[in-house]
PDB file of N, CA, C and O in Angstrom, chain B, residues numbered from 101:
ATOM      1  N   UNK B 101       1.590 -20.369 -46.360  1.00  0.00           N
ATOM      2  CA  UNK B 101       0.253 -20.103 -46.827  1.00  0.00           C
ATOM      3  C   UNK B 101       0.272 -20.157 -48.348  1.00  0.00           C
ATOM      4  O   UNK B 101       1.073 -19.551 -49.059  1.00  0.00           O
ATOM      5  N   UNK B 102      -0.719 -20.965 -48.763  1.00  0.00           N
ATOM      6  CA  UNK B 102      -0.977 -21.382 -50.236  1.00  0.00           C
ATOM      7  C   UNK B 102      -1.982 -20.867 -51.118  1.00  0.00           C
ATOM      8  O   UNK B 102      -3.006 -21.163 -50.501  1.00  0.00           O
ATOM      9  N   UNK B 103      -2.378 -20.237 -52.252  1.00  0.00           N
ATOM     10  CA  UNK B 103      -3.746 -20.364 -52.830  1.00  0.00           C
ATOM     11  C   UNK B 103      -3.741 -21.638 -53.674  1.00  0.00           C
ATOM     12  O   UNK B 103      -2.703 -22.223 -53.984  1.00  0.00           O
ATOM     13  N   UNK B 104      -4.977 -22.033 -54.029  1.00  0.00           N
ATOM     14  CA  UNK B 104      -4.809 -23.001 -54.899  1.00  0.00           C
ATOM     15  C   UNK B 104      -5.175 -22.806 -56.671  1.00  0.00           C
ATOM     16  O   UNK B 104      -6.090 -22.111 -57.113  1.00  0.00           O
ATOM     17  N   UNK B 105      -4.450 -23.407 -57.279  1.00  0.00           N
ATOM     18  CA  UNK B 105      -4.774 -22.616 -58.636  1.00  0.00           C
ATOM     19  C   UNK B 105      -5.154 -23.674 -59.168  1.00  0.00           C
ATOM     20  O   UNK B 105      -4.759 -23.353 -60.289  1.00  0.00           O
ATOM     21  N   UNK B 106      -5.618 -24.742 -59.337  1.00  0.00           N
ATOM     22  CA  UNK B 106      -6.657 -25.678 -59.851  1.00  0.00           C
ATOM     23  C   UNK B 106      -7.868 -26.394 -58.832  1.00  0.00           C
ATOM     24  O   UNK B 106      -8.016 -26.416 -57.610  1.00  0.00           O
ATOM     25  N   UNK B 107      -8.484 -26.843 -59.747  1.00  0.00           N
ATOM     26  CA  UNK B 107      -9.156 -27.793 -58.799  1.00  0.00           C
ATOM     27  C   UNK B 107     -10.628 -27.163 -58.434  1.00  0.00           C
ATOM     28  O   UNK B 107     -10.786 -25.988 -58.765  1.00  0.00           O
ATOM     29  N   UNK B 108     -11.553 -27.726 -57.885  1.00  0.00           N
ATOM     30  CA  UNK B 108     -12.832 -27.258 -57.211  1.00  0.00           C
ATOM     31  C   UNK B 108     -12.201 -26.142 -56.442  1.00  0.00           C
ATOM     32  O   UNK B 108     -12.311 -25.020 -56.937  1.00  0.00           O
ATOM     33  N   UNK B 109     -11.555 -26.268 -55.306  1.00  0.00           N
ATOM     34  CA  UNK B 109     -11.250 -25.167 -54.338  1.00  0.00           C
ATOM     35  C   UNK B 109     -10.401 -24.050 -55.012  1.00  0.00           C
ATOM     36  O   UNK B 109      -9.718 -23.318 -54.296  1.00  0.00           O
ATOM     37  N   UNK B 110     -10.423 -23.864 -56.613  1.00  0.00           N
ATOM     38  CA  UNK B 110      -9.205 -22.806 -57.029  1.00  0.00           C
ATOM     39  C   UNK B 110      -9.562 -21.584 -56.298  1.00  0.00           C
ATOM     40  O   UNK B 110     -10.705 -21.397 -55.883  1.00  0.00           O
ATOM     41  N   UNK B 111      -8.462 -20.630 -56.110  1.00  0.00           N
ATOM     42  CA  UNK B 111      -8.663 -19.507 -55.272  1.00  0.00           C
ATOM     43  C   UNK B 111      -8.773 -19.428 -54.167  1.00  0.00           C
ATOM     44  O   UNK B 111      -8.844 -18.277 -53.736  1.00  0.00           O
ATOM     45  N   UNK B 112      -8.835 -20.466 -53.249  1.00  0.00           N
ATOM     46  CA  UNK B 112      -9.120 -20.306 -51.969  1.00  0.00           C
ATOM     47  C   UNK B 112      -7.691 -20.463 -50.868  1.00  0.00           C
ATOM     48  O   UNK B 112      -7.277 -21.602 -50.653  1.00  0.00           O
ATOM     49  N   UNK B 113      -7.232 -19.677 -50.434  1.00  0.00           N
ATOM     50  CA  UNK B 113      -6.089 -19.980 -49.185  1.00  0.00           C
ATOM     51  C   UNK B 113      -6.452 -21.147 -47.985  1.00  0.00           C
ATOM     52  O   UNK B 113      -7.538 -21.513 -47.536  1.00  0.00           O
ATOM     53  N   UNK B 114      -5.077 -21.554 -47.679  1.00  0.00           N
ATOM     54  CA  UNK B 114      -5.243 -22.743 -47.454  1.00  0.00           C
ATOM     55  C   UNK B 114      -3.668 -22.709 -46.623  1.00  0.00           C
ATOM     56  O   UNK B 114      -2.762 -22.338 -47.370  1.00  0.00           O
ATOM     57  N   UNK B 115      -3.209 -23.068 -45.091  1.00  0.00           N
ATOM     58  CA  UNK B 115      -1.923 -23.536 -44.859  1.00  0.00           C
ATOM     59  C   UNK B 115      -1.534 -24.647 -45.092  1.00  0.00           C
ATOM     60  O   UNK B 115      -2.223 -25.666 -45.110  1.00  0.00           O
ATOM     61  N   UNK B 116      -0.206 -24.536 -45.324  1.00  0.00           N
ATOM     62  CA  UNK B 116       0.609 -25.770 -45.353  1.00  0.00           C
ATOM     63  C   UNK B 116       0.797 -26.144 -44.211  1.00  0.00           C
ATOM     64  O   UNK B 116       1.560 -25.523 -43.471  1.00  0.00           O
ATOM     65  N   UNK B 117      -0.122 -27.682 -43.659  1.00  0.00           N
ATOM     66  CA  UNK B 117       0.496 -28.447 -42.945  1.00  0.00           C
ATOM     67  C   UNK B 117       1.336 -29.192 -42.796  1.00  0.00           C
ATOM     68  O   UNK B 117       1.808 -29.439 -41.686  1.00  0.00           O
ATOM     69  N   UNK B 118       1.783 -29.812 -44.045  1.00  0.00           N
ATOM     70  CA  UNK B 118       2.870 -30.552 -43.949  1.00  0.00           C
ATOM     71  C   UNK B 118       2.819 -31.364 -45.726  1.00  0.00           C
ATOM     72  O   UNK B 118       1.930 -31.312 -46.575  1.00  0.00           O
ATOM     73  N   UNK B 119       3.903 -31.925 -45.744  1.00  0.00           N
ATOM     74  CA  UNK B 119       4.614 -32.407 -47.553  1.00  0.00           C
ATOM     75  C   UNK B 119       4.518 -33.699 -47.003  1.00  0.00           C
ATOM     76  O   UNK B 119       4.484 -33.990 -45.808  1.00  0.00           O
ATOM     77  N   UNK B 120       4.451 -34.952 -48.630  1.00  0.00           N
ATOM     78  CA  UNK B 120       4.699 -36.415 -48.904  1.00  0.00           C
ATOM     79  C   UNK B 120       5.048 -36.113 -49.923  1.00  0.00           C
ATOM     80  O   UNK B 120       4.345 -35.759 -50.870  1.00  0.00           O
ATOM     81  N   UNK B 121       6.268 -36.216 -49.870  1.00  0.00           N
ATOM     82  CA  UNK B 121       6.655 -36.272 -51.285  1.00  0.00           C
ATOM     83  C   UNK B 121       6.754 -34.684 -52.510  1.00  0.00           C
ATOM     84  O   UNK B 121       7.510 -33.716 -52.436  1.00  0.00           O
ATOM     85  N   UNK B 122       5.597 -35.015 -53.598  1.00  0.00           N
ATOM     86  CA  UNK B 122       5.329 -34.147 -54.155  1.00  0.00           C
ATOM     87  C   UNK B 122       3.649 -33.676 -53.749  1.00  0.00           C
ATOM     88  O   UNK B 122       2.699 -33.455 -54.499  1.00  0.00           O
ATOM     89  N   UNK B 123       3.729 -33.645 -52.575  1.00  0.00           N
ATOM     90  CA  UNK B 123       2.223 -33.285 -52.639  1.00  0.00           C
ATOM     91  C   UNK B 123       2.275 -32.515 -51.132  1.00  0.00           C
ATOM     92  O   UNK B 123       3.250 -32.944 -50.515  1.00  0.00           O
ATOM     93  N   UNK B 124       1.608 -31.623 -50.441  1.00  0.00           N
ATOM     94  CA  UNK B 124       1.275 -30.891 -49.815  1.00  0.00           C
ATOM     95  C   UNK B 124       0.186 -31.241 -49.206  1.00  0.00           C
ATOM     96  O   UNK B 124      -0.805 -31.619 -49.832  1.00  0.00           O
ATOM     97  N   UNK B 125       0.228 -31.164 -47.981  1.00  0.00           N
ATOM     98  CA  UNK B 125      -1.115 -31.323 -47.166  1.00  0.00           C
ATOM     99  C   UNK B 125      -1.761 -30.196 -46.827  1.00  0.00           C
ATOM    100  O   UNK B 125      -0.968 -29.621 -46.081  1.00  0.00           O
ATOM    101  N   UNK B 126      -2.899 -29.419 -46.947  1.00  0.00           N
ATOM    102  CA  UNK B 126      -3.560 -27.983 -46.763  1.00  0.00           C
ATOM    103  C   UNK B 126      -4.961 -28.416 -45.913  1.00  0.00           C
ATOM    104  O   UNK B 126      -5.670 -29.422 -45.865  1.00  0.00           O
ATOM    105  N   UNK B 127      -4.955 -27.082 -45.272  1.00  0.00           N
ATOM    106  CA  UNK B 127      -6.083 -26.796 -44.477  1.00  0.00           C
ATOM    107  C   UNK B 127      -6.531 -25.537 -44.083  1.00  0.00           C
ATOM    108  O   UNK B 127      -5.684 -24.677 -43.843  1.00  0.00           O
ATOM    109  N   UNK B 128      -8.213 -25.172 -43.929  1.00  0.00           N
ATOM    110  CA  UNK B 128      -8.357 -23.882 -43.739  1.00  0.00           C
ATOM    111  C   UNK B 128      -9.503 -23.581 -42.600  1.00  0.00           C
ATOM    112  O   UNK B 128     -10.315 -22.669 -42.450  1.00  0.00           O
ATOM    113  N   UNK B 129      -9.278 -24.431 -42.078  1.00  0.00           N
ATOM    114  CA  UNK B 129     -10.190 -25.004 -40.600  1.00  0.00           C
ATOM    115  C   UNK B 129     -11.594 -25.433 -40.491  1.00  0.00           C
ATOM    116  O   UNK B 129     -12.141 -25.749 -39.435  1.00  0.00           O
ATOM    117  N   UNK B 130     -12.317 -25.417 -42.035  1.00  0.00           N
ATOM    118  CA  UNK B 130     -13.991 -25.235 -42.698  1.00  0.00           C
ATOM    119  C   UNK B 130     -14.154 -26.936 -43.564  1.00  0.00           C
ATOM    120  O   UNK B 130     -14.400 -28.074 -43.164  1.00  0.00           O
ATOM    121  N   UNK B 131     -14.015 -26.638 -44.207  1.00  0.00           N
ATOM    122  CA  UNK B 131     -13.878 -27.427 -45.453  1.00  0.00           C
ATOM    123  C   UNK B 131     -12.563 -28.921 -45.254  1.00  0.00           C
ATOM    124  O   UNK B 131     -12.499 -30.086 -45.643  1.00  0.00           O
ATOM    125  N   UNK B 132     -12.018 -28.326 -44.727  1.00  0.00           N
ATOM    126  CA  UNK B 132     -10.834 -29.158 -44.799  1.00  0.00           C
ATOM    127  C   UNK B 132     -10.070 -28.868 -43.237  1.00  0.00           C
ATOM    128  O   UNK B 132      -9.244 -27.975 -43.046  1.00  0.00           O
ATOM    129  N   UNK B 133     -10.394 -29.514 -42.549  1.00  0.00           N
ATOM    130  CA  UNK B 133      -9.709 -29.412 -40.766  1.00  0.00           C
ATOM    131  C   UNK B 133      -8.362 -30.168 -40.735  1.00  0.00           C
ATOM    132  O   UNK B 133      -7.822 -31.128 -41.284  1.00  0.00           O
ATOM    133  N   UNK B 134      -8.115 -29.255 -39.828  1.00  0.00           N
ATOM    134  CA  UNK B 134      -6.214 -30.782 -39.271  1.00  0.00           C
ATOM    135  C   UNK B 134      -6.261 -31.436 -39.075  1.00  0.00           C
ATOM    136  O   UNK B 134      -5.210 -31.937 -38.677  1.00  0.00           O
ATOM    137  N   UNK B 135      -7.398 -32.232 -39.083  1.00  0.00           N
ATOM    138  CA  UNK B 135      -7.774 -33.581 -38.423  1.00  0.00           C
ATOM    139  C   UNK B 135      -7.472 -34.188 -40.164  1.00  0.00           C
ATOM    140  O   UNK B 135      -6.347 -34.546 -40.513  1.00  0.00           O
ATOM    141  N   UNK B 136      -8.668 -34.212 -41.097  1.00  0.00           N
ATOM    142  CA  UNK B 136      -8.550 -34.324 -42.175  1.00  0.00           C
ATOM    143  C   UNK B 136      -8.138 -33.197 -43.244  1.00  0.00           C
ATOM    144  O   UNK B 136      -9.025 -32.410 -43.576  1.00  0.00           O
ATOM    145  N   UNK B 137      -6.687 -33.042 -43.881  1.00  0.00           N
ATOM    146  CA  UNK B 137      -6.119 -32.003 -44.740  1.00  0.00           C
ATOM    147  C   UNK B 137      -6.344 -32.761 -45.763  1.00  0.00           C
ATOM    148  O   UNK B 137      -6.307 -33.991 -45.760  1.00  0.00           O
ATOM    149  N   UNK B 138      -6.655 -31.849 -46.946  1.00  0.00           N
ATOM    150  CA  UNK B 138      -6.466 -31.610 -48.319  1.00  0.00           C
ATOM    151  C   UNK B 138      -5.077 -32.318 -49.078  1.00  0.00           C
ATOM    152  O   UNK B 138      -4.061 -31.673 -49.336  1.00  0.00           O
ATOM    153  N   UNK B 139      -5.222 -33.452 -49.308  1.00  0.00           N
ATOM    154  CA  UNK B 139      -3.880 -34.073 -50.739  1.00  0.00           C
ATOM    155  C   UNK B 139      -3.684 -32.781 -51.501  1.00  0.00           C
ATOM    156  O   UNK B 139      -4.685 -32.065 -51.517  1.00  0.00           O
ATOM    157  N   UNK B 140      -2.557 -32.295 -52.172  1.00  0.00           N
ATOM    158  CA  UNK B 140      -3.159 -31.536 -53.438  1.00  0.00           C
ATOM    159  C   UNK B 140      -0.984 -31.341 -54.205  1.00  0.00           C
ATOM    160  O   UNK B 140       0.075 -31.142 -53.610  1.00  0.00           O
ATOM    161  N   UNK B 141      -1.182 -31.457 -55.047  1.00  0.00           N
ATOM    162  CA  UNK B 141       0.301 -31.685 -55.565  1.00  0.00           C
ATOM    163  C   UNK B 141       1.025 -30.086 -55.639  1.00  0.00           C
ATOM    164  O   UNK B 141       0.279 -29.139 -55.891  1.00  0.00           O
ATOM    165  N   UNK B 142       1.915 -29.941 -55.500  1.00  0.00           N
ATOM    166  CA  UNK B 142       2.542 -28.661 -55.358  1.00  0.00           C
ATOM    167  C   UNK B 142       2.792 -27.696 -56.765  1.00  0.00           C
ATOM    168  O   UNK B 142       3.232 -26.577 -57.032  1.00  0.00           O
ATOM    169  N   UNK B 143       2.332 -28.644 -57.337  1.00  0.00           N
ATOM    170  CA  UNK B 143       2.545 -27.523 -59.284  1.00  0.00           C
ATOM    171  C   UNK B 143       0.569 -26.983 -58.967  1.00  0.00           C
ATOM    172  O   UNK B 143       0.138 -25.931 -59.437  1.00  0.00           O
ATOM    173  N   UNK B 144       0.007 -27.592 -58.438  1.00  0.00           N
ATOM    174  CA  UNK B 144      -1.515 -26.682 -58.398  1.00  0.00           C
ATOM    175  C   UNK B 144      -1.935 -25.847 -56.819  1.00  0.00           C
ATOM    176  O   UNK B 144      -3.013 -25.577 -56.287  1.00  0.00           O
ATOM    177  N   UNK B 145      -0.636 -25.645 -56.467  1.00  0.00           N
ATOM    178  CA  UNK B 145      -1.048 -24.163 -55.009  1.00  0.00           C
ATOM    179  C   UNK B 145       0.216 -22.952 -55.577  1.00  0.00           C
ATOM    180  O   UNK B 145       1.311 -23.281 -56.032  1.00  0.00           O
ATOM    181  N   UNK B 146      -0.073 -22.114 -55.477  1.00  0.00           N
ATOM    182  CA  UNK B 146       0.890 -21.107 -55.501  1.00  0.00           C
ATOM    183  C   UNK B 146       1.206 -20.380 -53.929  1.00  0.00           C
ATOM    184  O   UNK B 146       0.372 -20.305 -53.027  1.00  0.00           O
ATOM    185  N   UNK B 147       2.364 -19.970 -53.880  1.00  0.00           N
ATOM    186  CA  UNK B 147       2.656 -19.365 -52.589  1.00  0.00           C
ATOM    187  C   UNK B 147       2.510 -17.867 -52.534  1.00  0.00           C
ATOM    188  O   UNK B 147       2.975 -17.083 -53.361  1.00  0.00           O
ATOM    189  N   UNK B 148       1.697 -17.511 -51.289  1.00  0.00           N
ATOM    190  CA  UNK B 148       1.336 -16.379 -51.117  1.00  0.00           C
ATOM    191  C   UNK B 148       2.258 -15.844 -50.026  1.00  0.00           C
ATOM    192  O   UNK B 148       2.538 -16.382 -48.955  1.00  0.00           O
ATOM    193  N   UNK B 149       2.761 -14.425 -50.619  1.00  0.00           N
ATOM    194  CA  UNK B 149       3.982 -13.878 -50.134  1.00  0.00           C
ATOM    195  C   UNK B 149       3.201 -13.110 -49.298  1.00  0.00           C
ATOM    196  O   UNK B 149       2.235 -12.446 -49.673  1.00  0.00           O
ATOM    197  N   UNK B 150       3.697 -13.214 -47.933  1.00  0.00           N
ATOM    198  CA  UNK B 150       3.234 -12.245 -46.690  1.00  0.00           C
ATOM    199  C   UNK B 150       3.845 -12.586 -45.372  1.00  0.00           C
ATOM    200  O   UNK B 150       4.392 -13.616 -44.979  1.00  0.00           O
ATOM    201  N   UNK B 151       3.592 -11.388 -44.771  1.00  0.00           N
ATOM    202  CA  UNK B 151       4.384 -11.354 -43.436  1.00  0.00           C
ATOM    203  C   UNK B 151       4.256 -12.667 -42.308  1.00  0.00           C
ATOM    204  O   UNK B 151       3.079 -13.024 -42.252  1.00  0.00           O
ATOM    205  N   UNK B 152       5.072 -13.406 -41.479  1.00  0.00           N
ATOM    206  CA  UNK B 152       4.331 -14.437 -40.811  1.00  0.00           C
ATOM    207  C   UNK B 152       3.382 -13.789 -39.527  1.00  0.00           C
ATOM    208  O   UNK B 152       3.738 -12.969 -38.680  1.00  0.00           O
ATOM    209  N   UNK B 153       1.995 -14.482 -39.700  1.00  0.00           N
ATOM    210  CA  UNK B 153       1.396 -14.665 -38.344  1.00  0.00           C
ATOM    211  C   UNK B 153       1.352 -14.977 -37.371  1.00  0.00           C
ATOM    212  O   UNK B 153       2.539 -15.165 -37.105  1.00  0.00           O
ATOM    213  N   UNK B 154       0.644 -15.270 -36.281  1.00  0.00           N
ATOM    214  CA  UNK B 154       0.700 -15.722 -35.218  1.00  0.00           C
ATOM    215  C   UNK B 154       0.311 -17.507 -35.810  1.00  0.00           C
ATOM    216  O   UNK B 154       1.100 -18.449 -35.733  1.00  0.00           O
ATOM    217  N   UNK B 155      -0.685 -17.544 -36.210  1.00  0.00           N
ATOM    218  CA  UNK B 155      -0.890 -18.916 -36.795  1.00  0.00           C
ATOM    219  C   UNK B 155       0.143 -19.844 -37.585  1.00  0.00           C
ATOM    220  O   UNK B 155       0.216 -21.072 -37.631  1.00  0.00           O
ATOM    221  N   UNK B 156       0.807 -18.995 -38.104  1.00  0.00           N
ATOM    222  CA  UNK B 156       1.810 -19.453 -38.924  1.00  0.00           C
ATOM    223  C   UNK B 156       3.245 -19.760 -38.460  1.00  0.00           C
ATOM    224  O   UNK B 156       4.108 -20.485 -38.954  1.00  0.00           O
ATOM    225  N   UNK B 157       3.235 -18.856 -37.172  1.00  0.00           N
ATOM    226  CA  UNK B 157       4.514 -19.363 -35.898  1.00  0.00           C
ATOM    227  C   UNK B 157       4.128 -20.529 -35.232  1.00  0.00           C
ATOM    228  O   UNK B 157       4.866 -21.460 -34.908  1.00  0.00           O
ATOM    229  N   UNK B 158       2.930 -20.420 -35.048  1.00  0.00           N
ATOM    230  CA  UNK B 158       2.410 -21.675 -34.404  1.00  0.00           C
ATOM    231  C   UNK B 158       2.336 -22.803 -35.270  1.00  0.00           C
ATOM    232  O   UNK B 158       2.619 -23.796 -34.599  1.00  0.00           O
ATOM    233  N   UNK B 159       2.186 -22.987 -35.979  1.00  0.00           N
ATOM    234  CA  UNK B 159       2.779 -24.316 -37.372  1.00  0.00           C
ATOM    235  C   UNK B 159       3.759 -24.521 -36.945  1.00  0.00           C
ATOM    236  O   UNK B 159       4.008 -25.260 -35.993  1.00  0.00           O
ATOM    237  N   UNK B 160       4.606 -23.796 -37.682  1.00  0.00           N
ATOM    238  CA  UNK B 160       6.540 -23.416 -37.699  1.00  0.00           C
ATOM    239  C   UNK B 160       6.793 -24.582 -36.307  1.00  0.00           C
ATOM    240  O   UNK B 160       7.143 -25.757 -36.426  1.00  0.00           O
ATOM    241  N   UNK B 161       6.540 -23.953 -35.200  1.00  0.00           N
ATOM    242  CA  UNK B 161       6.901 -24.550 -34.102  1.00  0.00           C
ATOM    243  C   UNK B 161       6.180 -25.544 -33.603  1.00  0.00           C
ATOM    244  O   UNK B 161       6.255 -25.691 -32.383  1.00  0.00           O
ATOM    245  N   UNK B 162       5.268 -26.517 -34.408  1.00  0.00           N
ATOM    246  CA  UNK B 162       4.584 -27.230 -34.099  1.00  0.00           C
ATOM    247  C   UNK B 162       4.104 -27.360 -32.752  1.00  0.00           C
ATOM    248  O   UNK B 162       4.298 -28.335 -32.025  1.00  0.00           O
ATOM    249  N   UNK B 163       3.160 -25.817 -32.326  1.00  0.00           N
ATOM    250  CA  UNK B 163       2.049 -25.855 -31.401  1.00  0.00           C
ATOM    251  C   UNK B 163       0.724 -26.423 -32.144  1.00  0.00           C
ATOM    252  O   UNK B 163       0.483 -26.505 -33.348  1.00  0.00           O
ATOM    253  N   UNK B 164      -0.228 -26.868 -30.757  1.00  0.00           N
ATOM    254  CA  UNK B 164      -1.417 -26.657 -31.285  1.00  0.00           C
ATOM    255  C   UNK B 164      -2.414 -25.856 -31.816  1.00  0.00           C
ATOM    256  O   UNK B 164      -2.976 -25.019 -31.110  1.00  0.00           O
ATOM    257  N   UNK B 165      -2.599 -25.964 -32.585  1.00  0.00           N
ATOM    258  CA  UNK B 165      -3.583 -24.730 -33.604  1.00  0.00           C
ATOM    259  C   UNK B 165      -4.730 -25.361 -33.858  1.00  0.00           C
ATOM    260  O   UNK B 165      -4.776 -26.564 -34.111  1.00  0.00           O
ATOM    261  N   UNK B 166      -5.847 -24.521 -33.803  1.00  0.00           N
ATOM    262  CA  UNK B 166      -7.166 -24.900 -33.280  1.00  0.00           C
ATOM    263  C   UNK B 166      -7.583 -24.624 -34.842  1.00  0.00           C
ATOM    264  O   UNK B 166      -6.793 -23.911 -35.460  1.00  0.00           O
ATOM    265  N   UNK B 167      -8.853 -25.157 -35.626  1.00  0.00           N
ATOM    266  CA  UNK B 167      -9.516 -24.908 -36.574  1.00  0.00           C
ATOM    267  C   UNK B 167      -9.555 -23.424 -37.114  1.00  0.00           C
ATOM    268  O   UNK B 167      -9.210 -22.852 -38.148  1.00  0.00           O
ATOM    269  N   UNK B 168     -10.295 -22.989 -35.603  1.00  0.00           N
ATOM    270  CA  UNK B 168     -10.951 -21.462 -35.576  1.00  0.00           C
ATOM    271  C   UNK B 168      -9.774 -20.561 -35.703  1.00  0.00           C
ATOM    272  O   UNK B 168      -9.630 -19.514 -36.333  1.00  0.00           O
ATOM    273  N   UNK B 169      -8.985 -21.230 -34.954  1.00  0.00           N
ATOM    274  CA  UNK B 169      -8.005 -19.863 -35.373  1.00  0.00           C
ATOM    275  C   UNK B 169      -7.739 -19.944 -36.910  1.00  0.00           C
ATOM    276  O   UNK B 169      -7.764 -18.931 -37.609  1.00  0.00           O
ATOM    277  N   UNK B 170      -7.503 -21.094 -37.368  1.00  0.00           N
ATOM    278  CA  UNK B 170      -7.089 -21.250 -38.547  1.00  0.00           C
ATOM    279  C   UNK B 170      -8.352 -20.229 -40.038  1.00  0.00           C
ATOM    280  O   UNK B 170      -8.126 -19.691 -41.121  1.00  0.00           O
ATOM    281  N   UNK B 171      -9.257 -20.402 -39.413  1.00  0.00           N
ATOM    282  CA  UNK B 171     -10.268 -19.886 -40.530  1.00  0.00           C
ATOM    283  C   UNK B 171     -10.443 -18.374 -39.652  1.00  0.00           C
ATOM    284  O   UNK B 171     -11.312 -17.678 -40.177  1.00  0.00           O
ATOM    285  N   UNK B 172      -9.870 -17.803 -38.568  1.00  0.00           N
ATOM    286  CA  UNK B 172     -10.199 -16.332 -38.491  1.00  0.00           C
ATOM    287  C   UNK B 172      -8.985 -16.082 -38.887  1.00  0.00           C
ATOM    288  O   UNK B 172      -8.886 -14.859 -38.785  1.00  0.00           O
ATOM    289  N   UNK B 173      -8.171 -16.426 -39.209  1.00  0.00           N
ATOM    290  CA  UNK B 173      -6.794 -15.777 -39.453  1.00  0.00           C
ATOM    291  C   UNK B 173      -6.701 -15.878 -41.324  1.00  0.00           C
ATOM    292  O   UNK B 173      -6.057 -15.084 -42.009  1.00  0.00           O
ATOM    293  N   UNK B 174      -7.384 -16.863 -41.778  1.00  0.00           N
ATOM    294  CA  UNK B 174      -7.511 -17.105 -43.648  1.00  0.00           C
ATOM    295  C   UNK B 174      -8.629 -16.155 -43.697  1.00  0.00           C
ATOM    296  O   UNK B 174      -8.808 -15.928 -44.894  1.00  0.00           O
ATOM    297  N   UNK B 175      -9.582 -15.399 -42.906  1.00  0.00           N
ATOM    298  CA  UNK B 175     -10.853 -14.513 -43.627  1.00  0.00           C
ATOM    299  C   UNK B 175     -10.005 -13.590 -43.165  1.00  0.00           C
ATOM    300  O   UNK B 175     -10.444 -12.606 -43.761  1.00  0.00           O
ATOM    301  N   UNK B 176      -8.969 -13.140 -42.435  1.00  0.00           N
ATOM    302  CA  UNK B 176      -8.363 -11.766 -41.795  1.00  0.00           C
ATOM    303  C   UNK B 176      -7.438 -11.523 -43.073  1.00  0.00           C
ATOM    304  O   UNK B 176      -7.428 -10.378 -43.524  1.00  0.00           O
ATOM    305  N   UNK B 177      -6.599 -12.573 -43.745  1.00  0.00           N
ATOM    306  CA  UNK B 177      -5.889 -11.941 -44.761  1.00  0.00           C
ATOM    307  C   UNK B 177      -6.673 -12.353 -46.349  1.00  0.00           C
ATOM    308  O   UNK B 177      -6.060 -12.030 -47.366  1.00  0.00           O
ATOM    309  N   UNK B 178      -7.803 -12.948 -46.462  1.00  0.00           N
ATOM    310  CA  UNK B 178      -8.866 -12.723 -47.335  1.00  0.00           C
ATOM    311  C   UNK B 178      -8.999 -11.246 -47.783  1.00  0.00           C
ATOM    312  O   UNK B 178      -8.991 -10.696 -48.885  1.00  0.00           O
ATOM    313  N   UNK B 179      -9.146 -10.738 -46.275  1.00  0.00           N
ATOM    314  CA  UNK B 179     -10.175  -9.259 -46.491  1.00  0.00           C
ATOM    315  C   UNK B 179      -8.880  -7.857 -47.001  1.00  0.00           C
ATOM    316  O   UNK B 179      -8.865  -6.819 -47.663  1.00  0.00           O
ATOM    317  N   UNK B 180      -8.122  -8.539 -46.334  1.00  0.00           N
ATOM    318  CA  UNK B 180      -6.300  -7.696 -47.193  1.00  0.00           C
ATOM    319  C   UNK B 180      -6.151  -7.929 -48.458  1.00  0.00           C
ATOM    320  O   UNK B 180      -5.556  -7.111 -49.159  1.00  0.00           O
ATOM    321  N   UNK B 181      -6.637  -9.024 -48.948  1.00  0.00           N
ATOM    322  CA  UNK B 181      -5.993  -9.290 -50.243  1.00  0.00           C
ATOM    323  C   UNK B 181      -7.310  -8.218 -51.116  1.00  0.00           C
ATOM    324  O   UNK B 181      -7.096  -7.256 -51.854  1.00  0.00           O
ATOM    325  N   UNK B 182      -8.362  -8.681 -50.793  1.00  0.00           N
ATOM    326  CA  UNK B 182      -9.145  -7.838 -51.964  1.00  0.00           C
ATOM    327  C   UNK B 182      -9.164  -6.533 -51.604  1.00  0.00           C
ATOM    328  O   UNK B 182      -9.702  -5.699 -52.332  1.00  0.00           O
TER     329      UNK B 182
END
C-alpha cells in the first residue's frame, strides 16, 4: 500500500499491483480499477507502513480481488489514518 506524493492524485492511497521497471502500477478500485491501473514512477508514492490485510493477502497470493473490496478496505484505513 502506497500514498502518492505528487501528481493530481497526491495524498491519496492506492495498492500496488504490480512493477515495470521503475514504475509501479496502483489502484484503488474508483478512479483507477485492475482492469485499468495507474503508471506512476516509484520516487512519487511513498510506502505506508501497516499491518497486512485481508486485501493485501489476497494480492500477495494472487487471488481475485474485486474493485469494492479494494475501495472498502482504502476508506477503512483512510478513516485510521486521520
Amino acid at each position: 500500500m502506497v500514498v502518492s506524493t505528487a501528481g493530481r492524485d497526491r495524498d491519496q492511497l492506492f495498492y500496488v499491483i504490480g512493477t515495470e521497471g521503475v514504475y509501479t502500477l496502483l489502484a484503488n478500485g474508483k478512479d483507477r480499477t485492475l482492469e485499468k491501473p495507474k503508471r506512476k514512477k516509484l520516487k512519487h508514492v511513498s510506502k505506508v507502513l501497516r499491518a497486512e490485510t485481508r486485501v493485501a493477502a489476497k494480492l500477495i497470493a494472487g487471488d481475485k480481488v474485486l474493485n469494492s473490496e479494494l475501495r472498502k478496505d482504502l476508506a477503512m484505513i483512510r478513516q485510521n489514518i486521520i
